[in-house]
Residue frames relative to the residue before (quaternion, step in Angstrom):
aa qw qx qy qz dx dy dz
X 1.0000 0.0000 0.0000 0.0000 0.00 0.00 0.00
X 0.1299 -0.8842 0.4368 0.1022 3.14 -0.66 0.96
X 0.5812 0.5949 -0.2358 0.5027 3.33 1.84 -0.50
X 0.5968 -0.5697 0.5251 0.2088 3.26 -1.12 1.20
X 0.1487 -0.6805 0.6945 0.1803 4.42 -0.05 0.96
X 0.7535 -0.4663 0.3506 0.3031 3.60 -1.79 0.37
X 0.4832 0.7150 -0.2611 0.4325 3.60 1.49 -0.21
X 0.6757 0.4819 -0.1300 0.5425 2.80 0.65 -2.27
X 0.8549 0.2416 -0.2521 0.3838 4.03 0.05 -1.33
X 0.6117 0.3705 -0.5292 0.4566 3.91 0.69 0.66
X 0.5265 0.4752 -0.4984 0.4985 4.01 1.12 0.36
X 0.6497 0.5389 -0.4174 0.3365 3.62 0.65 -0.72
X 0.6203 0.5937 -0.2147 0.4655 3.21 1.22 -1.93
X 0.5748 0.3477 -0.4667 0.5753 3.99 0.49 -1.06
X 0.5638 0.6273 -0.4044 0.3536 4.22 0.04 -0.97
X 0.7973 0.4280 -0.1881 0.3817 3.35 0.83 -1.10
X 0.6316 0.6159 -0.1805 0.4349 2.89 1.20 -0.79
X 0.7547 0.3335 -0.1086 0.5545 3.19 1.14 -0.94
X 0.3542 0.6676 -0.4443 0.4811 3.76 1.05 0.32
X 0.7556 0.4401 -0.1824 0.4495 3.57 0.88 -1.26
X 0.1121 0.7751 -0.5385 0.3110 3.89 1.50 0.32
X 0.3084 -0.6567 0.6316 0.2734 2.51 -2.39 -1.04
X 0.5633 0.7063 -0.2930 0.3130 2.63 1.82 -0.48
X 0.8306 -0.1078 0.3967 0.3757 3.90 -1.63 -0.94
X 0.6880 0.5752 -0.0201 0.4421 2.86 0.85 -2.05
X 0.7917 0.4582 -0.1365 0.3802 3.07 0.54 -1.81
X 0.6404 0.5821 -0.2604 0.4281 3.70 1.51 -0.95
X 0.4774 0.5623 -0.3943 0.5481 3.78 1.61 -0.92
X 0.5253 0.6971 -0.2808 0.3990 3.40 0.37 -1.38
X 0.8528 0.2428 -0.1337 0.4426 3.11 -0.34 -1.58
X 0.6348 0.4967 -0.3644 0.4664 4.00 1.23 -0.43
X 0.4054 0.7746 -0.3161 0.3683 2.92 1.16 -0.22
X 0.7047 0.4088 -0.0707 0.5755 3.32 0.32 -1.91
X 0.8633 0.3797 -0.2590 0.2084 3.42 0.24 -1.27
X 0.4316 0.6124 -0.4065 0.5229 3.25 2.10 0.29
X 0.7289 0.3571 -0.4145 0.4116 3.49 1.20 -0.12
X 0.3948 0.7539 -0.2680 0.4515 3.30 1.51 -0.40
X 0.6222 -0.5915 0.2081 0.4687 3.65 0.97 -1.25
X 0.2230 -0.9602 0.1653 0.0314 2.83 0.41 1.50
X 0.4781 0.5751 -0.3477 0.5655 3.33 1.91 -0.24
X 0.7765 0.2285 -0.3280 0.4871 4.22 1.14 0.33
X 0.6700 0.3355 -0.3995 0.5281 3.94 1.29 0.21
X 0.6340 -0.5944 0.2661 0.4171 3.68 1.32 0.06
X 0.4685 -0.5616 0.4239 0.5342 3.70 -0.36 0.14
X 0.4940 -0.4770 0.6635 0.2968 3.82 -1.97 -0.28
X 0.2575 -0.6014 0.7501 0.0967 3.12 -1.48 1.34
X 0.3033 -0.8031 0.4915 0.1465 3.42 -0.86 1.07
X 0.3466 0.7702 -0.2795 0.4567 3.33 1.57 0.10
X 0.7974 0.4269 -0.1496 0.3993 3.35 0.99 -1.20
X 0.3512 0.6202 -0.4669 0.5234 3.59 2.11 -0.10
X 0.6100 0.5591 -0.4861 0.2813 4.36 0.25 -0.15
X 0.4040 0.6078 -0.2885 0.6198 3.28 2.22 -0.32
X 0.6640 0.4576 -0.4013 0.4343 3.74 -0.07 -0.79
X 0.5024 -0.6365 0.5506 0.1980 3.99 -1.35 -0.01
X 0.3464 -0.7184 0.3601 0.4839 3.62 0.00 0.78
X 0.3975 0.5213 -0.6740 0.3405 4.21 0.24 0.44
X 0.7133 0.6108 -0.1323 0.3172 3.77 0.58 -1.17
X 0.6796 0.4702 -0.0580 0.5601 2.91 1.25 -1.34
X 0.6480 0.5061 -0.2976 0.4851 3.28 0.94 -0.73
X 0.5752 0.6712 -0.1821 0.4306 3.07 1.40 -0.93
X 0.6003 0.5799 0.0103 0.5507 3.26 0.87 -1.84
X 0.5481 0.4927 -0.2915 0.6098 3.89 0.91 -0.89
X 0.7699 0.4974 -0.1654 0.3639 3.86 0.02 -1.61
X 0.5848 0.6259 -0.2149 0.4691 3.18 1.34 -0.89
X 0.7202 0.4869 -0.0877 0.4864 3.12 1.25 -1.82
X 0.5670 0.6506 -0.2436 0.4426 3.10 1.11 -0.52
X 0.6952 0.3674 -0.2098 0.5811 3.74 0.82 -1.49
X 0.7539 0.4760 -0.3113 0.3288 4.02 1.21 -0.70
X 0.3880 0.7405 -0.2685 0.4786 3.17 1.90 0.31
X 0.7872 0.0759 -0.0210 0.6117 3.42 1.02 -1.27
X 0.5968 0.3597 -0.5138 0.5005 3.47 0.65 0.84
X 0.4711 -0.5564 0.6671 0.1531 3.54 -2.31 0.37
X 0.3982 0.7723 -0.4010 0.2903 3.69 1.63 -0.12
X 0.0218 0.6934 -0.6794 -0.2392 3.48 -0.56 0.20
X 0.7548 -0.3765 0.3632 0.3957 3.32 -1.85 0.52
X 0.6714 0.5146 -0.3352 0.4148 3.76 0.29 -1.10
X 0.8336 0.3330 -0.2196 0.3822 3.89 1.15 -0.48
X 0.5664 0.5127 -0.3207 0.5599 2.73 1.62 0.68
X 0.6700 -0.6113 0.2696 0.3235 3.66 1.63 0.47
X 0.5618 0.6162 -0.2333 0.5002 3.03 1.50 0.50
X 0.3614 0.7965 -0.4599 0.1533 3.38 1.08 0.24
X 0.7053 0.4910 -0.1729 0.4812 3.47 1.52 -1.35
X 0.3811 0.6002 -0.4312 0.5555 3.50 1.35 0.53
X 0.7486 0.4540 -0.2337 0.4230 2.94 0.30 -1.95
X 0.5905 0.6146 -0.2507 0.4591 3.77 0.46 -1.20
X 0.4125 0.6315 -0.3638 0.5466 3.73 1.00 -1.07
X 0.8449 0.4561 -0.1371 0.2434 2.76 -0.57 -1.83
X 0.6624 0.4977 -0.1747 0.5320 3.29 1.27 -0.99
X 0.6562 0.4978 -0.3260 0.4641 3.47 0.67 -0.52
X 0.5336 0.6524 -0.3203 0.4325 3.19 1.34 -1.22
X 0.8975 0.2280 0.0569 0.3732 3.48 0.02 -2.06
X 0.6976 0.2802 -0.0503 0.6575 3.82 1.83 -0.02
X 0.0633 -0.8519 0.5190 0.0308 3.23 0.93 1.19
Protein backbone atom coordinates (compact mmCIF):
# COMPACT_ATOMS: atom_id res chain seq x y z
CA UNK A 1 0.00 0.00 0.00
CA UNK A 2 1.30 2.93 -0.96
CA UNK A 3 -1.39 5.56 -0.20
CA UNK A 4 -1.60 7.31 3.00
CA UNK A 5 -5.67 5.84 4.33
CA UNK A 6 -7.50 8.88 6.27
CA UNK A 7 -5.93 7.71 9.64
CA UNK A 8 -2.42 7.47 8.62
CA UNK A 9 -2.62 11.33 6.86
CA UNK A 10 -4.40 13.24 9.92
CA UNK A 11 -1.56 11.38 12.36
CA UNK A 12 1.15 12.44 9.99
CA UNK A 13 -0.30 16.06 9.41
CA UNK A 14 -0.92 16.49 13.50
CA UNK A 15 3.12 14.92 13.30
CA UNK A 16 3.97 17.70 11.14
CA UNK A 17 2.78 20.27 12.71
CA UNK A 18 4.14 19.56 15.87
CA UNK A 19 7.77 18.56 14.79
CA UNK A 20 8.21 22.39 14.26
CA UNK A 21 7.73 23.10 18.35
CA UNK A 22 10.30 23.77 20.81
CA UNK A 23 9.66 21.62 23.13
CA UNK A 24 11.17 17.76 24.37
CA UNK A 25 8.26 16.39 22.70
CA UNK A 26 8.53 18.32 19.66
CA UNK A 27 12.44 17.26 19.01
CA UNK A 28 11.47 13.18 19.30
CA UNK A 29 8.87 14.14 16.88
CA UNK A 30 10.89 15.83 14.56
CA UNK A 31 13.70 12.71 14.73
CA UNK A 32 11.26 10.80 14.17
CA UNK A 33 10.11 11.83 10.65
CA UNK A 34 13.54 12.69 9.72
CA UNK A 35 14.75 9.03 10.15
CA UNK A 36 12.09 8.47 7.66
CA UNK A 37 12.87 11.39 5.62
CA UNK A 38 16.68 10.25 5.45
CA UNK A 39 18.17 8.72 7.87
CA UNK A 40 21.87 8.06 7.00
CA UNK A 41 21.97 12.44 7.28
CA UNK A 42 19.38 13.26 10.42
CA UNK A 43 20.52 9.95 12.15
CA UNK A 44 18.56 6.84 12.72
CA UNK A 45 15.42 6.88 15.68
CA UNK A 46 15.95 5.44 19.05
CA UNK A 47 12.64 3.94 19.68
CA UNK A 48 13.08 4.10 23.33
CA UNK A 49 12.65 7.77 23.39
CA UNK A 50 8.69 7.57 22.10
CA UNK A 51 8.12 6.67 26.33
CA UNK A 52 8.71 10.59 26.42
CA UNK A 53 6.04 11.40 23.81
CA UNK A 54 2.11 11.35 25.31
CA UNK A 55 -0.11 8.64 24.10
CA UNK A 56 -1.93 11.48 21.54
CA UNK A 57 1.66 11.45 19.79
CA UNK A 58 2.64 8.18 20.16
CA UNK A 59 -0.38 6.86 18.99
CA UNK A 60 0.19 8.99 16.28
CA UNK A 61 3.91 8.20 15.71
CA UNK A 62 2.74 4.28 15.93
CA UNK A 63 0.24 4.97 12.66
CA UNK A 64 2.87 6.61 10.89
CA UNK A 65 5.14 3.62 11.60
CA UNK A 66 2.79 1.45 10.66
CA UNK A 67 1.94 2.85 6.89
CA UNK A 68 6.17 3.24 6.78
CA UNK A 69 6.51 -0.41 7.36
CA UNK A 70 4.44 -1.55 4.39
CA UNK A 71 4.98 1.17 2.05
CA UNK A 72 8.32 2.13 -0.39
CA UNK A 73 6.81 5.87 -0.28
CA UNK A 74 9.12 8.36 0.68
CA UNK A 75 7.66 11.53 2.27
CA UNK A 76 8.72 13.79 -0.77
CA UNK A 77 6.17 11.48 -2.96
CA UNK A 78 3.55 11.79 -1.07
CA UNK A 79 3.66 15.83 -1.05
CA UNK A 80 5.33 16.47 1.86
CA UNK A 81 8.58 17.67 1.05
CA UNK A 82 7.91 21.42 2.34
CA UNK A 83 6.86 20.02 5.69
CA UNK A 84 9.64 17.82 5.75
CA UNK A 85 12.22 20.70 4.81
CA UNK A 86 10.38 22.79 7.68
CA UNK A 87 11.43 20.50 9.90
CA UNK A 88 14.93 20.60 8.83
CA UNK A 89 15.39 24.15 8.86
CA UNK A 90 13.76 24.16 12.15
CA UNK A 91 16.14 21.43 13.95
CA UNK A 92 19.53 21.53 11.43
CA UNK A 93 19.93 24.97 10.59
Amino acid sequence: MNVLVKTEHRALERLLAFAVGKGLQNKIVADFLLAWWDADRYGRFDLQRTVALNEAFLEDVAAVSTFVAHSPAHPESLGYAEQFNAIIRKWHP
